[in-house]
C-alpha positions in Angstrom: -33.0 -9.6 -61.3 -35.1 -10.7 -63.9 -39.0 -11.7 -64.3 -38.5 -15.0 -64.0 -35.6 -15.6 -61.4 -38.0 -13.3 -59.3 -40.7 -15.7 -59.7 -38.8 -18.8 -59.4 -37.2 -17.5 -56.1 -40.6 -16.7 -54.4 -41.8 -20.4 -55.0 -38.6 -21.8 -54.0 -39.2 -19.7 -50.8 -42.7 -20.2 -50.7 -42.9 -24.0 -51.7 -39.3 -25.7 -51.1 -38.3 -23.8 -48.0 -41.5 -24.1 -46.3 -41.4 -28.0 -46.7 -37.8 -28.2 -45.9 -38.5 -26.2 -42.7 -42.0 -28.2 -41.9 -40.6 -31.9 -43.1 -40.3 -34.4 -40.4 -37.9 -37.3 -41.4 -35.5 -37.7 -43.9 -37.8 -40.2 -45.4 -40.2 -38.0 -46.1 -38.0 -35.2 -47.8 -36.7 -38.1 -49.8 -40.3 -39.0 -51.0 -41.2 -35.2 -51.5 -37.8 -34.6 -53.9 -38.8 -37.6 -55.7 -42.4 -36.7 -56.6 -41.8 -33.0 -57.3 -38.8 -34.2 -59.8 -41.2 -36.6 -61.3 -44.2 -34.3 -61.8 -41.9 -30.9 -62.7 -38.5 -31.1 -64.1 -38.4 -32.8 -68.2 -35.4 -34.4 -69.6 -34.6 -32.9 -73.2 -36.6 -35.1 -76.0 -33.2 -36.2 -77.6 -32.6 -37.6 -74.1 -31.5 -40.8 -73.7 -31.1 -43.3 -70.4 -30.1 -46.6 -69.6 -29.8 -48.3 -66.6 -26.6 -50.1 -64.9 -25.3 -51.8 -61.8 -21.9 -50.8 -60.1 -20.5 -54.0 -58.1 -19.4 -52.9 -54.4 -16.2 -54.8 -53.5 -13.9 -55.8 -50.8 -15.0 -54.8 -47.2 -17.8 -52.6 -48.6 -19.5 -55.8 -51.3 -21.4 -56.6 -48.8 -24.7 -53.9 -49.5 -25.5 -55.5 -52.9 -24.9 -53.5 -56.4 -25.1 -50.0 -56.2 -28.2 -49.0 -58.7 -27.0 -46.3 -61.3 -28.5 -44.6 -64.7 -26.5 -43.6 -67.9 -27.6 -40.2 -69.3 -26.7 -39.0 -72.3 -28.2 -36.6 -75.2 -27.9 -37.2 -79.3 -24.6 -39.5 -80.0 -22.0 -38.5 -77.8 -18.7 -39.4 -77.7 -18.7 -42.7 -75.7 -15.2 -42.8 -74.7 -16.0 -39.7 -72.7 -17.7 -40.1 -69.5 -19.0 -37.6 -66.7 -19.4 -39.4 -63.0 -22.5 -37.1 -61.5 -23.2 -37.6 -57.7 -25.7 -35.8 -56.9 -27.2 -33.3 -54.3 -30.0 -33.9 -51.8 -27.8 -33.0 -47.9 -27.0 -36.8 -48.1 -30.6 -37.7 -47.0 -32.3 -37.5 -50.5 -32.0 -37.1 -54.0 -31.6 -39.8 -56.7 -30.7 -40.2 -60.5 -34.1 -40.4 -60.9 -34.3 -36.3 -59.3 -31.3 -35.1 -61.3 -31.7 -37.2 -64.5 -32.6 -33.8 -66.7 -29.5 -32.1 -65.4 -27.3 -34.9 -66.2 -28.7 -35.5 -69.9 -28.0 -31.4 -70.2 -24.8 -31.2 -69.0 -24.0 -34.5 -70.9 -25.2 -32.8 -74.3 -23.0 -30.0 -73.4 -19.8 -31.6 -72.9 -20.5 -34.2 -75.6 -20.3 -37.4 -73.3 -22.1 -40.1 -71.1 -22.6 -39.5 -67.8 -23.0 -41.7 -64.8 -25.3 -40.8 -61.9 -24.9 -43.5 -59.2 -27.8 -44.6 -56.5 -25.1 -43.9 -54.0 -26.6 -44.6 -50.3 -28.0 -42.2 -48.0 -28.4 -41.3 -44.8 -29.6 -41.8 -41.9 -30.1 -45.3 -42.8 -26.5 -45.6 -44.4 -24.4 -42.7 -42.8 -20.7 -41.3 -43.6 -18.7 -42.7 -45.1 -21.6 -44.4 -47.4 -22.0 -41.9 -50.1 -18.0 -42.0 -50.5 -17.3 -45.5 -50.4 -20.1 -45.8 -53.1 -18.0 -42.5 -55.1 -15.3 -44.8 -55.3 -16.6 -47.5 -56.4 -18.4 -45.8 -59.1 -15.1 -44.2 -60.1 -14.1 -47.9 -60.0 -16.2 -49.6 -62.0 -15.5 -46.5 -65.2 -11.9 -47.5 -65.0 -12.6 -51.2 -64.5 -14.7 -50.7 -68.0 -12.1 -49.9 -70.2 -12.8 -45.4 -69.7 -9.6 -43.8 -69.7 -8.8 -41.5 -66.4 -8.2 -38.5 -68.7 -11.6 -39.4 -70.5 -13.6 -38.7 -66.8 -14.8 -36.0 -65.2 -16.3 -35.6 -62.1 -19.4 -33.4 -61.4 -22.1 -32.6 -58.8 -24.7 -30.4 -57.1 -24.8 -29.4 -52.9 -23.8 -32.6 -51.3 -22.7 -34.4 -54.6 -20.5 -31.4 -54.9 -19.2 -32.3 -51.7 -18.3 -35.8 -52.4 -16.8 -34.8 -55.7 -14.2 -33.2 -53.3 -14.3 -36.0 -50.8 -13.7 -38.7 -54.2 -10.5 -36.8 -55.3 -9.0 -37.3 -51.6 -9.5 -41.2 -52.1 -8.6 -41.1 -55.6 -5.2 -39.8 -54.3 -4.9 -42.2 -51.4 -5.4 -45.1 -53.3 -3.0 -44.4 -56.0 -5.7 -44.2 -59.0 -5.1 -41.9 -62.2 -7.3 -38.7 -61.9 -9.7 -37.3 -63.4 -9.7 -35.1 -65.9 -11.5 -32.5 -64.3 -14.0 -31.3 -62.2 -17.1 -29.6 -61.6 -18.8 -28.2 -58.2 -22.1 -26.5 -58.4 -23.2 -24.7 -54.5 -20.6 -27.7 -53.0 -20.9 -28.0 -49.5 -17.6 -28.8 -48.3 -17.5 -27.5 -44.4 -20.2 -29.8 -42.6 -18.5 -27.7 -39.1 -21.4 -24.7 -40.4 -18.4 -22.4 -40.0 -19.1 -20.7 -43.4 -20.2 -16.9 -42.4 -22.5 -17.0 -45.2 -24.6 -19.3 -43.4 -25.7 -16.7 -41.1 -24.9 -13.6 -43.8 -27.3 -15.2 -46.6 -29.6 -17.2 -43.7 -32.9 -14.9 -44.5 -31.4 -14.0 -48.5 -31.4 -17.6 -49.7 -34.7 -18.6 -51.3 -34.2 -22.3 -51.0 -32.5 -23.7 -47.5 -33.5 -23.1 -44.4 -30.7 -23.2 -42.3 -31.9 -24.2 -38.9 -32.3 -27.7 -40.8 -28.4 -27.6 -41.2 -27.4 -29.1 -37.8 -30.1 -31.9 -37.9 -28.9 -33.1 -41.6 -24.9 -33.1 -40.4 -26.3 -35.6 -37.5 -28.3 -37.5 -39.6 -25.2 -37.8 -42.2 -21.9 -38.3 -40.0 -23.7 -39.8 -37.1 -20.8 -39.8 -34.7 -18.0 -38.8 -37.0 -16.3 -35.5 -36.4 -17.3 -33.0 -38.8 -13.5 -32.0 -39.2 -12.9 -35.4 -41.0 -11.5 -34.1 -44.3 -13.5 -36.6 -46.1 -16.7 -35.1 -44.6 -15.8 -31.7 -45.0 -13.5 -31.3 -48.0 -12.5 -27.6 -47.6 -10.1 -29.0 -44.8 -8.7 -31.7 -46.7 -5.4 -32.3 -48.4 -4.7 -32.5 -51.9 -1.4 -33.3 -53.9 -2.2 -32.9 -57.5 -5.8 -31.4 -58.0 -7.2 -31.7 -61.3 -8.3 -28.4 -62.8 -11.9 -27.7 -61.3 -14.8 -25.2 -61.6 -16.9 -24.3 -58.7 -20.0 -23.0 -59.2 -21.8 -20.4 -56.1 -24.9 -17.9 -55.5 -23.4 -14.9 -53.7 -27.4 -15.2 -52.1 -27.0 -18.7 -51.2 -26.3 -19.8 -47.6 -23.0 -21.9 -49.0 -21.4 -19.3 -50.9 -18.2 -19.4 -48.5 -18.0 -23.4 -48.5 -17.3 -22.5 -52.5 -14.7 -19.8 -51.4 -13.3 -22.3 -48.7 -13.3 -25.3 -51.0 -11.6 -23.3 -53.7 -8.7 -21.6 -51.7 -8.3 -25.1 -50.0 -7.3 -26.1 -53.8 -5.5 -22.9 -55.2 -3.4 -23.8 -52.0 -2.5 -27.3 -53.4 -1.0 -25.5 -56.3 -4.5 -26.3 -58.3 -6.2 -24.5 -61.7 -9.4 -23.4 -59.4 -12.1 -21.6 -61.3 -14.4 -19.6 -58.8 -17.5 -17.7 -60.4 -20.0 -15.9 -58.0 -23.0 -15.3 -59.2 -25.8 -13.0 -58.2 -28.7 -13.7 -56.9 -29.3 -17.4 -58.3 -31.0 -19.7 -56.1 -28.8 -23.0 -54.5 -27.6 -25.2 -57.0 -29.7 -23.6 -59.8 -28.7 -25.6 -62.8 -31.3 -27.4 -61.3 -33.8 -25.6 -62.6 -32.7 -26.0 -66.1 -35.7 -25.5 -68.6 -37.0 -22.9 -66.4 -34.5 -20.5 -65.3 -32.2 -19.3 -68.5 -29.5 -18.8 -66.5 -29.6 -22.6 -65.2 -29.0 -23.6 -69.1 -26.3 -20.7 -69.6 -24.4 -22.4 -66.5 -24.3 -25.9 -68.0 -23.2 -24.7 -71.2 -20.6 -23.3 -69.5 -19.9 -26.4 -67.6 -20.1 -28.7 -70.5 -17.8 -26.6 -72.2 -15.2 -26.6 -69.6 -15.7 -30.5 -69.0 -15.5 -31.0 -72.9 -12.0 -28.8 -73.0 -10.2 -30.9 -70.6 -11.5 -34.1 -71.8 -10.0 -33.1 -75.2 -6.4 -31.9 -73.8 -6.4 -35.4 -72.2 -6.6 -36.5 -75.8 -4.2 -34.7 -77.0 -1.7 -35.5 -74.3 -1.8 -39.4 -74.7 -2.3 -39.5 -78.3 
């Protein structure tokens, strides 16, 4: 382990795991995320962002425009498009938290991306987030993008809804994605992973006796077994090709191995990588952890590769 994952680690454990453990509402985690993003993690300089509205529509038009924020680095292609939903246990988080990521992984694949204001819980719980996911994916095909020309990404819970948007997508009979990407997903909200209690003291960053309280807070009283709550158990006809992401020190290192056996199973192109001793969802910490850049690279490149066979199989 090097110098500087070492440090990172002990003020993850130190600073984010003590406040996670001490926070009392979900409103006040929300407010904390929001002013450490603001005050510690930079977008590149090349960075470029510009504001949107997604229309909600049908039974769900009723909340108002979903708030959303276009990242992007340089020039990128702007026929390419990556949808990010982002992490946070469904109680927090924001484009304004994961902004830097997105612009990063953007420059690395060479496209837009999207990072919708979806709605969180417990104010707006299950199924929220998702009906917001689909009417983000929505409003890029209602906009002229290409299904072969999207990709889906996301980090903890966003990876989870990535997972939960390709069930809908299939239900409702729209084109697929391209791809997709899953950093730490959590896709089993049952806590039936045995790296939950394996990794419980090893993980530098969630403390997992929070775990039970943010599934009540998220699905209220909706079964954790719903598919569309917890992925890993749902059903999947023609997966796109996907890359999940996992710490083999994080608490949700099996909801990764679940999520992508639960694929592979579905006749998917599932690309597991374990890493060692990362922190959750570490492309996170992108700009201070080289690792974190090294795994977007790696993302955008993979994103950037399936974007361009879609090319090349409707040109």
């Amino acid at each position: 382990m090097s110098l500087r994952l070492r440090l990172l680690s002990l003020i993850l454990r130190l600073g984010v795991k003590t406040a996670l453990n001490r926070v009392r509402t979900p409103q006040a985690m929300r407010a904390g995320f929001e002013r450490v993003a603001a005050r510690v993690f930079a977008a590149p300089e090349d960075a470029n962002f510009v504001p949107d509205t997604i229309r909600r529509d049908g039974a769900h038009g009723n909340g108002g425009p979903i708030e959303a924020l276009w990242a992007s680095r340089g020039r990128p292609d702007r026929h390419r498009v990556i949808l990010y939903l982002h992490g946070g246990a469904y109680l927090s988080g924001s484009p304004r938290t994961h902004r830097h990521l997105a612009a990063w992984l953007g420059g690395a694949a060479g496209a837009r991306v999207l990072l919708p204001d979806y709605r969180l819980a417990p104010e707006h719980p299950f199924p929220a987030a998702i009906e917001d996911s689909v009417a983000s994916y929505r409003h890029l095909l209602g906009a002229g993008y290409e299904a072969q020309h999207i990709a889906l990404a996301g980090d903890s819970a966003g990876g989870g809804l990535v997972f939960a948007l390709l069930q809908r997508i299939e239900a409702l009979d729209l084109m697929r994605p391209a791809c997709a990407v899953a950093f730490s997903p959590w896709t089993d909200l049952t806590l039936g992973g045995a790296s939950l209690r394996r990794n419980a003291r090893r993980d530098a960053m969630l403390p997992i006796r929070r775990a039970p309280e943010a599934v009540r807070h998220y699905l209220g009283d909706a079964p954790a077994t719903d598919p569309l709550a917890s992925p890993a158990f749902g059903s999947y006809r023609n997966p796109p090709p996907v890359l999940i992401l996992a710490s083999a020190a994080e608490v949700l290192c099996d909801d990764a191995v679940a999520m992508a056996n639960r694929l592979r199973e579905a006749g998917g192109d599932v690309t597991l990588e374990i890493w060692r001793d990362m922190p959750h969802a570490w492309p996170f910490f992108t700009g201070y952890l080289p690792a974190a850049g090294a795994t977007l690279l790696r993302a955008g490149q993979f994103i950037a590769r399936h974007l361009a066979d879609g090319e090349r199989i409707t040109g």
